[in-house]
C-alpha positions in Angstrom: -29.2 15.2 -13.2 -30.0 15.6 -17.1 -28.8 17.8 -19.4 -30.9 18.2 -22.6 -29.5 19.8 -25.5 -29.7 20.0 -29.3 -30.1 18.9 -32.0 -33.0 17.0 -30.8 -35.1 15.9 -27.0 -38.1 13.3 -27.1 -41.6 13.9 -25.5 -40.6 10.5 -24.2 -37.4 11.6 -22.5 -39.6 15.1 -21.2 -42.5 13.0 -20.3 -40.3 10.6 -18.3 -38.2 13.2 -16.6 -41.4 15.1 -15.5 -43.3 12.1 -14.4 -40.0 10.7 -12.0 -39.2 14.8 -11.1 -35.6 14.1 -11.6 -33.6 17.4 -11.7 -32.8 19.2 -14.9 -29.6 21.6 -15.9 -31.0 25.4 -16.4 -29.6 26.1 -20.3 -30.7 28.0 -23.0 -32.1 24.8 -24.5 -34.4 23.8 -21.6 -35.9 27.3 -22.1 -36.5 26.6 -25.7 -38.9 23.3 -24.7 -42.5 23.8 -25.3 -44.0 22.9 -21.6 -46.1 23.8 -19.1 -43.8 26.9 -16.7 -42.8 25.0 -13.4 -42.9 21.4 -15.2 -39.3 21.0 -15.2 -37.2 21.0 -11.8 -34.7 23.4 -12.9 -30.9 23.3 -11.1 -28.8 26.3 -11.9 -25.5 26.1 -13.6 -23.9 26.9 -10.1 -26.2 24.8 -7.9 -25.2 21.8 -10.3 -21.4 22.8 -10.3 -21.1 22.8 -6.2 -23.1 19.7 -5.6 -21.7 17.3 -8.5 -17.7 18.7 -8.4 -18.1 17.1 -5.0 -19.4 13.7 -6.2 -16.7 10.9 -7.4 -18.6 9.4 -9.8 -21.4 11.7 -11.0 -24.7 10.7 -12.0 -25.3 12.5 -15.3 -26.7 11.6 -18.7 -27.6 13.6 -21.6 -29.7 13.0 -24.8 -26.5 14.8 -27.1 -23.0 15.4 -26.7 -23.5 19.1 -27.2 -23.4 18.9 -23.4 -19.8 17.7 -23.2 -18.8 20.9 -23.2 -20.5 21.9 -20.2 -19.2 19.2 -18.2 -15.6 19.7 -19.1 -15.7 23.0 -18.1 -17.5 22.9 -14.7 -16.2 19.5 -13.6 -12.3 19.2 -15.4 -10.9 16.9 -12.8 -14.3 14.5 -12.1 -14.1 10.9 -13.3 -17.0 11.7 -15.9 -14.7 14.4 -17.3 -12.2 11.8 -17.9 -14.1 9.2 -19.4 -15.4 11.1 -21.9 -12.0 13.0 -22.9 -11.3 9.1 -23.5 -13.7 8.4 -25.1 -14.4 11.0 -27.1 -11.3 11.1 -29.0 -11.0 7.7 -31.3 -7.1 7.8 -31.0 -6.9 7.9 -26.9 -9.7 5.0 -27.3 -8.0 2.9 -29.7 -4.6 3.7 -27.1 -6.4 2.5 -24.2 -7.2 -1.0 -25.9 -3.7 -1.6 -27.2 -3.1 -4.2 -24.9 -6.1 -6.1 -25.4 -5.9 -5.9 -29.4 -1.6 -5.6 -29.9 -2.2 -6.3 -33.3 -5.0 -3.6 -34.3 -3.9 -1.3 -36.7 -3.8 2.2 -36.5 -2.0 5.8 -36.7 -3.2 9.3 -35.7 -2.6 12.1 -38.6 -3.5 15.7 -38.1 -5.7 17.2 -40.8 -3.2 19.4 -42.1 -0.7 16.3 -43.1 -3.4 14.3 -44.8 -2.7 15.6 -47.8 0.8 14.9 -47.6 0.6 11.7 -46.2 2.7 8.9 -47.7 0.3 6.7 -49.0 2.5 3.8 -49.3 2.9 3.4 -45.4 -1.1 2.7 -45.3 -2.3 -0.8 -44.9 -5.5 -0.8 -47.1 -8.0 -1.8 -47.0 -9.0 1.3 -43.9 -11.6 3.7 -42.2 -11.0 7.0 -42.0 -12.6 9.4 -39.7 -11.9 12.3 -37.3 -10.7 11.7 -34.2 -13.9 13.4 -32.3 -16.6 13.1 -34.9 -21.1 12.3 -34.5 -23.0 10.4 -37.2 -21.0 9.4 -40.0 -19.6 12.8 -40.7 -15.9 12.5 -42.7 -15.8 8.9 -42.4 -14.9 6.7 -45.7 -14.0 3.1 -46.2 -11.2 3.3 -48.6 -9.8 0.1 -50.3 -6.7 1.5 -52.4 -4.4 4.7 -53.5 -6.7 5.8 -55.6 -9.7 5.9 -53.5 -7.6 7.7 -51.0 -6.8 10.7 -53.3 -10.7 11.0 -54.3 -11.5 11.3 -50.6 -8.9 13.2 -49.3 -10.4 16.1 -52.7 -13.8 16.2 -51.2 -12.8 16.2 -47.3 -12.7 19.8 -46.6 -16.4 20.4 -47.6 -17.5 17.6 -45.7 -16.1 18.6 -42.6 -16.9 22.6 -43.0 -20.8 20.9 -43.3 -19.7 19.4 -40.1 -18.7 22.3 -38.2 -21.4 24.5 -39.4 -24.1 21.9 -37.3 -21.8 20.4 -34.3 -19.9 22.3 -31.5 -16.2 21.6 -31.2 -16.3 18.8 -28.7 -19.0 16.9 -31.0 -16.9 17.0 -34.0 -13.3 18.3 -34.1 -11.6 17.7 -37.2 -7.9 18.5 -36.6 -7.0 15.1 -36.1 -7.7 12.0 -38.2 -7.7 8.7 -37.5 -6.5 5.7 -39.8 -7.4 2.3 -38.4 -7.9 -1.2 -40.8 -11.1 -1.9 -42.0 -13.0 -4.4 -39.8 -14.7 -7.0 -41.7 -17.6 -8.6 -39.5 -21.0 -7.4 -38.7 -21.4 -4.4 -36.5 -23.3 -3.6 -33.5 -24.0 -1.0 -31.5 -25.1 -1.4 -27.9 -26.6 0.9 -25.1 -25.4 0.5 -21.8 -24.0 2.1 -18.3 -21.4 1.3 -15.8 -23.5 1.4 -12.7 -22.4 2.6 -9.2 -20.0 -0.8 -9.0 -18.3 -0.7 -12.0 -20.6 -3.4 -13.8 -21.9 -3.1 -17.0 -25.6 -3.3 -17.6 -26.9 -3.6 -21.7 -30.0 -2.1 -22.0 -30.3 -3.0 -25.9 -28.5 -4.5 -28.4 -29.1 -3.3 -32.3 -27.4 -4.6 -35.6 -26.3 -1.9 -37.9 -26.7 -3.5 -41.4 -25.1 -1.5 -44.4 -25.8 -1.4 -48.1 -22.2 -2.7 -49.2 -18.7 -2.4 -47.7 -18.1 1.7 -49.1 -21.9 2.5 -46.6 -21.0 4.5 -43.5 -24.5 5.6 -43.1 -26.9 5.2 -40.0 -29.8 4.4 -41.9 -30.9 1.7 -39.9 -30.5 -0.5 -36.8 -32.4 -3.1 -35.8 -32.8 -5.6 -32.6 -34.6 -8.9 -31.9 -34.9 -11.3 -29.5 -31.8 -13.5 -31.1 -29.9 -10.9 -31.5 -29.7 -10.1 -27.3 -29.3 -14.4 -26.6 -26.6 -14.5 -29.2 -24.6 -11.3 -28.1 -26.0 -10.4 -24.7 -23.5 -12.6 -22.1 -20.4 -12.1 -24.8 -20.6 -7.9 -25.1 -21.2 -7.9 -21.3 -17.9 -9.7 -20.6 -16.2 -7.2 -23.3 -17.6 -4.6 -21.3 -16.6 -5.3 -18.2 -13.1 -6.0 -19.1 -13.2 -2.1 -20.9 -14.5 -0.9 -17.4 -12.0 -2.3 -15.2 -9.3 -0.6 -17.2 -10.4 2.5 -15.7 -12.7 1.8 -13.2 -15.5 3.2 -14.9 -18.9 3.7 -12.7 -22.4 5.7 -13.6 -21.4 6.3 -16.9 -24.0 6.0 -19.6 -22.6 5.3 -23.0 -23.2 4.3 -26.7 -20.6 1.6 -28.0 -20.2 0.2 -31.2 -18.2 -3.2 -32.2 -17.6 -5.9 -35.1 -18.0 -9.1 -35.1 -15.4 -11.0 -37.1 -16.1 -14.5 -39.2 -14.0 -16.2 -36.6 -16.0 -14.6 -34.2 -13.7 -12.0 -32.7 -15.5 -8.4 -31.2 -13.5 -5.6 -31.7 -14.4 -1.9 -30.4 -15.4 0.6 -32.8 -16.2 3.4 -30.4 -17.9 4.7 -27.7 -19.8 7.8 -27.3 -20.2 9.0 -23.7 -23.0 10.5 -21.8 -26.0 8.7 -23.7 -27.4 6.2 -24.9 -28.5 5.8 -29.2 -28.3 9.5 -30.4 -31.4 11.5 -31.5 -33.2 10.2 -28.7 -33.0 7.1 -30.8 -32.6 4.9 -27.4 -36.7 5.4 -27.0 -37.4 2.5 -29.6 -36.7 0.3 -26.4 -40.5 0.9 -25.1 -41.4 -0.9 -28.3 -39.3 -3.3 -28.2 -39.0 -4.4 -24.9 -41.5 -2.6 -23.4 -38.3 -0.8 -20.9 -37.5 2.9 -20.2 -33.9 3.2 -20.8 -33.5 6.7 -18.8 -35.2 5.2 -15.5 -33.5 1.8 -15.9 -29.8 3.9 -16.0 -31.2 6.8 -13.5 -32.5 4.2 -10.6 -29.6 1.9 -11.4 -31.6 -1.1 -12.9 -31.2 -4.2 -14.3 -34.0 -5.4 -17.0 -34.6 -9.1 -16.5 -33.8 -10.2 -20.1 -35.0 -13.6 -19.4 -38.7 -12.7 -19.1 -38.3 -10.0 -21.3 -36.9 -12.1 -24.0 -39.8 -14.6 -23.2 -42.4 -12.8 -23.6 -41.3 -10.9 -26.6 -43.0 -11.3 -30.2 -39.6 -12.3 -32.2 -40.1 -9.7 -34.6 -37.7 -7.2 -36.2 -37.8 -3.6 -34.3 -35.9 -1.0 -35.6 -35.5 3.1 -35.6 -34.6 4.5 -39.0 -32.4 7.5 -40.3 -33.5 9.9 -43.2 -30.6 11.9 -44.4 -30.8 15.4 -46.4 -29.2 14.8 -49.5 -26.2 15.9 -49.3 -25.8 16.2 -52.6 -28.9 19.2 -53.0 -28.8 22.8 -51.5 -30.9 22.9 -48.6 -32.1 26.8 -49.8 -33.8 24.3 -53.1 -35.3 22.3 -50.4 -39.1 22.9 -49.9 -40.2 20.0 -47.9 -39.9 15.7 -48.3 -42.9 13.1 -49.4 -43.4 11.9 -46.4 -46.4 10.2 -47.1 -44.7 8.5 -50.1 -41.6 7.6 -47.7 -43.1 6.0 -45.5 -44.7 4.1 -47.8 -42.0 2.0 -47.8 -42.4 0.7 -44.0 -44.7 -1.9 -43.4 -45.4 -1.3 -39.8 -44.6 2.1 -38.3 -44.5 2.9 -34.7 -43.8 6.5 -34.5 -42.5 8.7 -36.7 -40.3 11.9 -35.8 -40.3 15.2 -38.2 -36.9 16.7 -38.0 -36.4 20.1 -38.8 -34.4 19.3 -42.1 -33.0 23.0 -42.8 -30.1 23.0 -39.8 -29.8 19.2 -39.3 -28.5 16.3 -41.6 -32.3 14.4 -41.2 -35.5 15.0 -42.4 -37.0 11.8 -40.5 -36.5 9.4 -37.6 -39.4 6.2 -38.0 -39.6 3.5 -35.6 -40.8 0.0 -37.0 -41.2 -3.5 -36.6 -41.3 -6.3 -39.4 -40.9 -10.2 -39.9 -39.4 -9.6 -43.3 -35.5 -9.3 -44.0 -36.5 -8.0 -47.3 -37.8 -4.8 -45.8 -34.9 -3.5 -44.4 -32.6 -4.2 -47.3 -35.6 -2.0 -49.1 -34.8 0.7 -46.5 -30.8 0.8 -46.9 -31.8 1.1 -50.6 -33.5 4.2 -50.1 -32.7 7.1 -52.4 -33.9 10.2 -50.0 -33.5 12.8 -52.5 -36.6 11.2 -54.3 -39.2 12.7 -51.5 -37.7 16.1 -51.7 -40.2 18.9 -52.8 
């Protein structure tokens, strides 16, 4: 079954799901869809409830984790349930992997005691972030005291932003976490635990960032070297996260670092999809590979001949953030002619309603040229705003 919710569903993921008839959850947002009547094989909130409470390991996915919710209400005591109250919440994560990183650091402080916090018991430099959070909402790299104190000043307007776009079990903000700050490259991969417990990567992307204080997702991109390089290591990482908890048909969104001495620590995981936004699509392009049907009929992709045949080039999907800097109510439209200027070789491009969601843009690309994508993180949005 899928449940499709906001902020935002493909005409990939629709066309897909209509072209395989795989069954859909009734909502509000389903009815909101712009398709032919009868297109979709609807299952009713009760028909769904009956059939998958009886199922061990259910077979759901989701483009957004608006539809958490929904499955911790109707299924409180399945193993999906449980993975993604895991998962979900960055301090139970980090808990879970204590014993293989005994030497990670990290505290959990509830919102209300930030302010009070003793700064001198912090190891600097750290992240900060809420336990359950999306995107990049309320998290800062902070490097001293005094960094701290500016961040902690702005924190409540970030989050009330927060809460005014995201349900409650997207991004809850009544707990912090404080964790060091990784140094190493980070990655992000899409994968599921299939009906075994084995972990199959669907796509590997590199997130680069402008400098060490960037927490945006402006861009991620993928190549051919970067699945031989990474491919066999995050699998075994994987699997050894799985076995922990026996994890099965769970679809998921994981992000690591890579240390200099080449150690992979776990950021996160998000549960129930793949790259947010729908993001996961840029696949066809680069590997020419359905993500939904490869994790719906339990699939492996051959990476060998996929790798083979592949062109080497650099495929990416890009992020255009609202300024959050500008009233939205001053906000008459973006450039986006003169935007995507800046990309050499787009693929698609997806116009986001920018007046209740932190984007204006999603672009899928491809280059040969490292220059580019340092041209993209450089990006000042609020240039293209009307």
């Amino acid at each position: 079954m899928f449940i499709l919710e906001k902020p935002y569903v493909s005409e990939f993921l629709i066309d897909t799901i209509i072209q395989n008839d795989w069954n859909i959850l009734d909502t509000e947002q389903v009815e909101n869809i712009d398709i032919e009547a009868g297109a979709f094989n609807l299952l009713s909130e009760n028909k769904a409830k009956n059939y998958y409470i009886m199922q061990e390991f259910p077979l759901i996915y989701s483009n957004s984790e608006n539809s958490i919710s929904w499955v911790l209400e109707n299924l409180p005591k399945s193993n999906l349930s449980e993975y993604i109250r895991l998962f979900k919440d960055k301090s139970a994560f980090r808990d879970l992997l204590q014993n293989l990183y005994p030497n990670f650091y990290y505290k959990t402080v509830d919102y209300s005691n930030l302010k009070n916090l003793n700064i001198d018991e912090i190891v600097f430099p750290v992240v900060l972030k809420p336990s359950v959070g999306f995107l990049s909402f309320g998290v800062h790299t902070i490097n001293n005291k005094n960094e701290w104190q500016e961040v902690i000043s702005k924190l409540d307007i970030e989050i009330s932003v927060a809460k005014s776009m995201y349900p409650e079990n997207v991004i809850n903000a009544s707990k912090f976490i404080v964790e060091e700050f990784i140094k190493g490259n980070e990655y992000a991969i899409d994968a599921y635990y299939d009906r075994n417990g084995d972990a199959v990567i669907l796509n590997i992307f590199e997130h680069p960032f402008l400098n060490e204080k960037d927490v945006r997702d402006r861009i991620y991109i993928m190549s051919a070297s970067i699945m031989v390089r990474y491919m066999a290591k995050f699998e075994i990482l994987l699997n050894k996260i799985g076995t922990i908890k026996n994890i099965r048909n769970f679809p998921m969104h994981i992000e690591v670092r890579v240390t200099e001495n080449g150690d992979i620590i776990p950021v996160e995981i998000n549960p129930m999809r793949f790259a947010g936004w729908c993001t996961t699509d840029v696949a066809k392009y680069a590997w020419g590979i359905n993500n939904y049907e490869y994790f719906y009929k339990q699939q492996r992709p051959d990476w060998n001949s996929i790798i083979e045949k592949s062109d080497k080039r650099l495929y990416y999907f890009s992020m255009a953030e609202v300024p959050s800097n500008i009233q939205r109510e001053n906000i008459n439209g973006f450039d986006y002619n003169g935007f995507l200027a800046n990309y050499s070789n787009v693929l698609e491009v997806r116009r986001i309603n920018y007046k209740n969601n932190p984007l204006f843009a999603i672009v899928f690309g491809s280059t040969d040229n490292n220059e580019e994508i340092k041209r993209i993180l450089a990006l000042k949005t609020e240039n293209y705003i009307l």
